[in-house]
C-alpha positions in Angstrom: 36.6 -90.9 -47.8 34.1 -88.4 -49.4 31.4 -89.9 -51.7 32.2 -86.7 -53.3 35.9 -88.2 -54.3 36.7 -88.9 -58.0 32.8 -87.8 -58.9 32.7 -85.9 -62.3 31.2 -82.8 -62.2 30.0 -80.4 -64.6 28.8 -76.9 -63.4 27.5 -74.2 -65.5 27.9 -70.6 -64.6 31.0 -71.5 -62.7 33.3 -68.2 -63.5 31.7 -66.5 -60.5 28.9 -66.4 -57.9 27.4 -69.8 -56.7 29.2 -71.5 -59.7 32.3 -71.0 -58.4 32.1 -71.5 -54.5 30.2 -75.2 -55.5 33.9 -75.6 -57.4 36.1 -74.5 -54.9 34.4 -77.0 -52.6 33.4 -79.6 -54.3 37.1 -79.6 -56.1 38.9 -79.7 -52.6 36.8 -82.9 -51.5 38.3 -84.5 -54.7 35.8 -84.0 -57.5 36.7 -83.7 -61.3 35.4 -80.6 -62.5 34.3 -79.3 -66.0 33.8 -75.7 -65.7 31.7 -74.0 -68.0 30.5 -70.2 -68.7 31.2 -67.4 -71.5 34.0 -65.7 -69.3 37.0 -67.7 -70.3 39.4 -65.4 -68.1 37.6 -66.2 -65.4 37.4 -69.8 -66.1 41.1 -70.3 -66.4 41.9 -68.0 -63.4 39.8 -70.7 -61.1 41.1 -73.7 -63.1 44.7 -72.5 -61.8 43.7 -72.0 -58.3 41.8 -75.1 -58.2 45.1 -77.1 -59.4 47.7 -74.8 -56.9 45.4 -76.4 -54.1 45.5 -79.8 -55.7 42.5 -80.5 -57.2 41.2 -81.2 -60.3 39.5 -79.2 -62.4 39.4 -77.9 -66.5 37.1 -75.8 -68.4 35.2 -75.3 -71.8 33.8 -72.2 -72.8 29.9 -72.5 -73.2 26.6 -70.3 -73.0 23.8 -72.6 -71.8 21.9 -71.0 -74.4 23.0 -72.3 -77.1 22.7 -76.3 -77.6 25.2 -77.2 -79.8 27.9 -75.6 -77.1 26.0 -77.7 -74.9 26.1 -80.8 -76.2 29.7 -80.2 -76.7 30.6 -79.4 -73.2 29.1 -82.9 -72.5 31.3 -84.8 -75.0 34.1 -83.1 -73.9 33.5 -83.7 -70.7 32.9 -87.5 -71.6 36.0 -87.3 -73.6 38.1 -86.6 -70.7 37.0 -88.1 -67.5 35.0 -91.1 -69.4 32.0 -90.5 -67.5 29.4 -88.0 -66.0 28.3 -88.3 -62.6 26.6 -85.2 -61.9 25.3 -81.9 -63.6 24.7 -78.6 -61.6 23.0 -76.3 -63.8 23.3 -73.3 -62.3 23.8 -70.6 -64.6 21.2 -67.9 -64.6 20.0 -64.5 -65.1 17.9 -62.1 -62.9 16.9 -58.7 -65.0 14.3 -58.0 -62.8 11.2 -55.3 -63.9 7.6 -54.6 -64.1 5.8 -56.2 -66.4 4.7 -52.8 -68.2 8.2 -52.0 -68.6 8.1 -54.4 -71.6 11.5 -55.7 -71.5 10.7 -58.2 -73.7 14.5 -58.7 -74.7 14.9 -58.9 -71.0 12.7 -61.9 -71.1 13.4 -63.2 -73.8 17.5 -63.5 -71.9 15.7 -65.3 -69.0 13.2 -68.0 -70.7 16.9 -68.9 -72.9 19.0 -69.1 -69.9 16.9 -70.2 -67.0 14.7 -72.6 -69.1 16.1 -73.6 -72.0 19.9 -73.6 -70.8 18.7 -76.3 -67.6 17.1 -78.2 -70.7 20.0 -78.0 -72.8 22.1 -79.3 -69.8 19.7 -82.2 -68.8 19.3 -83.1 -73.1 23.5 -83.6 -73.2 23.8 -85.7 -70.2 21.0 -87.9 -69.7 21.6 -90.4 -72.4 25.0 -90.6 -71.0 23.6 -91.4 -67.4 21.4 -93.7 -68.4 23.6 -95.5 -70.1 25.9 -95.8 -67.0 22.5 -96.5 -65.2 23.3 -93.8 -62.6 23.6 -89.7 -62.5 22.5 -87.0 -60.8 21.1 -83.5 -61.6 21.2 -80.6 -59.7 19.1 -77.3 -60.1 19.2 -74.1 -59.3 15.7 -72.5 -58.7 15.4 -69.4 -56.4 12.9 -68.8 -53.7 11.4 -67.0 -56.7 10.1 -70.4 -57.5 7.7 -70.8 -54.4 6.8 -67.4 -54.9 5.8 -64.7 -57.3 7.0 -61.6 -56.2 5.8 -57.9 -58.0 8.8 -57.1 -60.6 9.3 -60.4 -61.2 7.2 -62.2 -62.6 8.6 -63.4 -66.1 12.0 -64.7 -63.4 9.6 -66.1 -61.0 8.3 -68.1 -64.0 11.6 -69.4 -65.3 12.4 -70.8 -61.6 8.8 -72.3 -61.4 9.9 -74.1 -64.3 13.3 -75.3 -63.4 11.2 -76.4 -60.1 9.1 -79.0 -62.8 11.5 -79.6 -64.6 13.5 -81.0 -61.0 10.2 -83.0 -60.2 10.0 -84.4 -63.6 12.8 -85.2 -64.0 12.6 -87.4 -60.2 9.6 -89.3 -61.4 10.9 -90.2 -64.4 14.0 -91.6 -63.4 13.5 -94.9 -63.3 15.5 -95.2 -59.8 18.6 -94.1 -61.8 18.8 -90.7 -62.0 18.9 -88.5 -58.5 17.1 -85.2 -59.1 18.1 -82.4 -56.7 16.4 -78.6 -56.7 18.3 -76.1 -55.0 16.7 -72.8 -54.5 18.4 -69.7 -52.8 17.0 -66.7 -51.0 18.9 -63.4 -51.0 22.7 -64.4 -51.5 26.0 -62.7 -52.2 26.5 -63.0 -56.5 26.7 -61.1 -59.4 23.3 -62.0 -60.2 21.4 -58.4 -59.8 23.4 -56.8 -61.5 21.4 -57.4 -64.5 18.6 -55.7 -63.1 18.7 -52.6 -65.8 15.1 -51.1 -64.1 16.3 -48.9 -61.6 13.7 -48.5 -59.2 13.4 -52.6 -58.9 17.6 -52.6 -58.7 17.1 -50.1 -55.7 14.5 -52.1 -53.6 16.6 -55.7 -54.4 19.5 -54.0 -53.1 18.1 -53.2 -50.0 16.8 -56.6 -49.6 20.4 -58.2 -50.6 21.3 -56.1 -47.6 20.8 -59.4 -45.7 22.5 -61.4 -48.6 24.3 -64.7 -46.9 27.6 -65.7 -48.5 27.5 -68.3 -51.8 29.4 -71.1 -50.1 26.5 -71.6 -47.7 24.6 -73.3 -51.3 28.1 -74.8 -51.8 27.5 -76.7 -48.9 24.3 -77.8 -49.3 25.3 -78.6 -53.2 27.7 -81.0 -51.7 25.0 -82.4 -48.8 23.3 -83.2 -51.8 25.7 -85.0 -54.0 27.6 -87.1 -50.8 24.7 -88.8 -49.3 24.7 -92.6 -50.3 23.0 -93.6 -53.7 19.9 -94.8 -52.9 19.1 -91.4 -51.3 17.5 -88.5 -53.7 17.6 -85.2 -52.0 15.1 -83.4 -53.9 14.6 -80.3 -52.7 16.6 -77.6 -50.7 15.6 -73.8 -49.8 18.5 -71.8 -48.2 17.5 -68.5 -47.0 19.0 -65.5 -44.8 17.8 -66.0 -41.3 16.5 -62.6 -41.5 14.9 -63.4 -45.1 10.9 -63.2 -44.2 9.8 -63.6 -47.9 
């Protein structure tokens, strides 16, 4: 049997992308799933396929960043499957540009989402797991978090971030808490198309040319979570074979 089976699992950003290939998978080797993310059509469309292939799975609609909806996807999640074993916070948002573009609102999206929504996430759950004495967090940084590249450096930020956040949350856990970050190369998502500068959309499309499919970070989602409990896997980068950077 799966250490996967009968885990509960709450991912954000799960109505497309990497959010919902982690799902799909992790539902069919017998996880129970709380889906969250602001597209509720979406969410109840892979709720339904999830349960026509048996598995388990239910929703709540949430943006990350907002901590009251936050803290309510927890309880909810609590509420139902009296206990959280693991939190994948992926959602995330990539509006790539120049610096003197001054898309302040831009970043403004990014430090909410990729910062503050992985800190909303890990602020709801961890009193719960350490109360159970046992958890485990899973983040989703980018290769944009070893790396700065030019166009992106307010996202290349928000992924360093997530990166301390991971680590910090690993020393600090007291040999309770299993801290896992996950960070992609170029993969197939939703994710640049909120790139609103066009020249930077133009040269990440070329580049997502390459783009590997998101179940290949569903897998290694899933390495992460089965392995035995005394063994952290805490850190992960997946990119295209052909990927140099």
């Amino acid at each position: 049997m799966s250490l996967i089976q009968n885990k509960v699992v709450i991912i954000t950003g799960a109505s497309s992308g990497l959010g919902e290939a982690t799902a799909k998978r992790l539902a069919a080797s017998g996880a129970k799933l709380m889906l969250a993310a602001r597209r509720e059509d979406r969410l109840k469309e892979l709720v339904a396929a999830i349960a026509q292939s048996g598995g388990t799975a239910t929703y709540r609609v949430t943006d990350v960043a907002d901590r009251v909806q936050v803290e309510t996807l927890a309880k909810e999640t609590l509420s139902t499957y009296s206990r959280i074993d693991v939190l994948i916070n992926n959602a995330g948002l990539m509006p790539l540009s120049p610096l003197d573009q001054v898309k302040v609102e831009e970043w403004d999206q990014m430090i909410d989402v990729n910062i503050k929504g992985v800190l909303y996430g890990i602020a709801a759950v961890l009193p719960i797991m350490r109360q159970q004495k046992s958890g485990h967090v899973i983040n989703l940084s980018s290769v944009a978090g070893h790396k700065v590249f030019p166009g992106a450096a307010v996202y290349c930020a928000t992924k360093y971030a997530v990166r301390a956040i991971s680590e910090g949350l690993r020393l600090e856990s007291n040999g309770e808490i299993r801290s896992t970050n996950i960070s992609p190369g170029a993969v197939a998502t939703e994710l640049t198309t909120t790139i609103t500068d066009k020249d930077t959309a133009e040269g990440i499309n070329q580049l997502y040319a390459i783009a590997i499919d998101a179940d290949a970070i569903a897998r290694a989602i899933a390495y992460a979570i089965e392995q035995p409990s005394d063994v952290d896997v805490n850190e992960i980068i997946i990119r295209p074979t052909r990927q140099e950077l």
